[in-house]
C-alpha positions as CSV (number, residue, x, y, z in Angstrom):
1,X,-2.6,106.3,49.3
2,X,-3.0,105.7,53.2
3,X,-3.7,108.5,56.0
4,X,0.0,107.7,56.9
5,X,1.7,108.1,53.8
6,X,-0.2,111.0,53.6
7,X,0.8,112.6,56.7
8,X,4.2,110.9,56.5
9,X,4.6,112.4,52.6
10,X,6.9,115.3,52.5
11,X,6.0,116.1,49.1
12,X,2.4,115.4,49.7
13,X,1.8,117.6,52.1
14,X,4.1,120.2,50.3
15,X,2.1,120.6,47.5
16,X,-1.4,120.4,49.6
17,X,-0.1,123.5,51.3
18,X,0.7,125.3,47.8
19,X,-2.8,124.4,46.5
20,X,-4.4,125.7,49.8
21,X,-1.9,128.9,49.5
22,X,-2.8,129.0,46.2
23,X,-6.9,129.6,47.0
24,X,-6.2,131.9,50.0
25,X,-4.1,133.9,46.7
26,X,-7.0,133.5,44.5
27,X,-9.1,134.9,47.9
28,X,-6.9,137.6,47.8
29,X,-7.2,138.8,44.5
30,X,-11.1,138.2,44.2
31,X,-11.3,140.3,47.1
32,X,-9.2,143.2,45.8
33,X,-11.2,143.3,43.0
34,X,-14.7,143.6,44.8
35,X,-12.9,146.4,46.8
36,X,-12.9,144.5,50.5
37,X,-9.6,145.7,51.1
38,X,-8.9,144.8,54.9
39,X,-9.9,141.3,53.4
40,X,-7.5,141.3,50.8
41,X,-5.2,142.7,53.1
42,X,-6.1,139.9,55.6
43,X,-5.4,136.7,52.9
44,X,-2.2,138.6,51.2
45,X,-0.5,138.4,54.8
46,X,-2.0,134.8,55.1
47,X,-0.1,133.8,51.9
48,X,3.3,135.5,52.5
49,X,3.6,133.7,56.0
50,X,2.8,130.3,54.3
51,X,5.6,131.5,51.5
52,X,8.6,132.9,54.1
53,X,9.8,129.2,54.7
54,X,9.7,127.8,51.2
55,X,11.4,131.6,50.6
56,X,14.3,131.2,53.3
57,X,15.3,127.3,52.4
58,X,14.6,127.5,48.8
59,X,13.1,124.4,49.2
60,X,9.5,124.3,48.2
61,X,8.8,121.9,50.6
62,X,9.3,123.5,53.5
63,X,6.4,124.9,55.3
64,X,5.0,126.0,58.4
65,X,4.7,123.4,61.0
């Protein structure tokens, strides 16, 4: 795989936004469980403005440009 089919890739890039999303989630959860709340608070509105695309289209491909 080349830097331009991986900045070309629709599908690529897709689903290195979900893993990213995915960790900021993970961030999210670990944080609500050491009780850092604004932090938790911070990475849960991180993930649902990377989701409200993907949400609108139903596409899970679409993402934030």
């Amino acid at each position: 795989m080349t830097l331009e089919d991986l900045v070309h890739g629709q599908r690529a890039n897709a689903v290195i936004g979900w893993v990213l999303t995915g960790i900021v989630a993970l961030s999210a959860i670990w944080n609500g469980l050491t009780a850092a709340i604004l932090w938790c608070g911070l990475a849960l509105l991180v993930v649902v403005v990377a989701s409200v695309p993907a949400l609108a289209t139903r596409d899970w491909t679409a993402m934030l440009p």
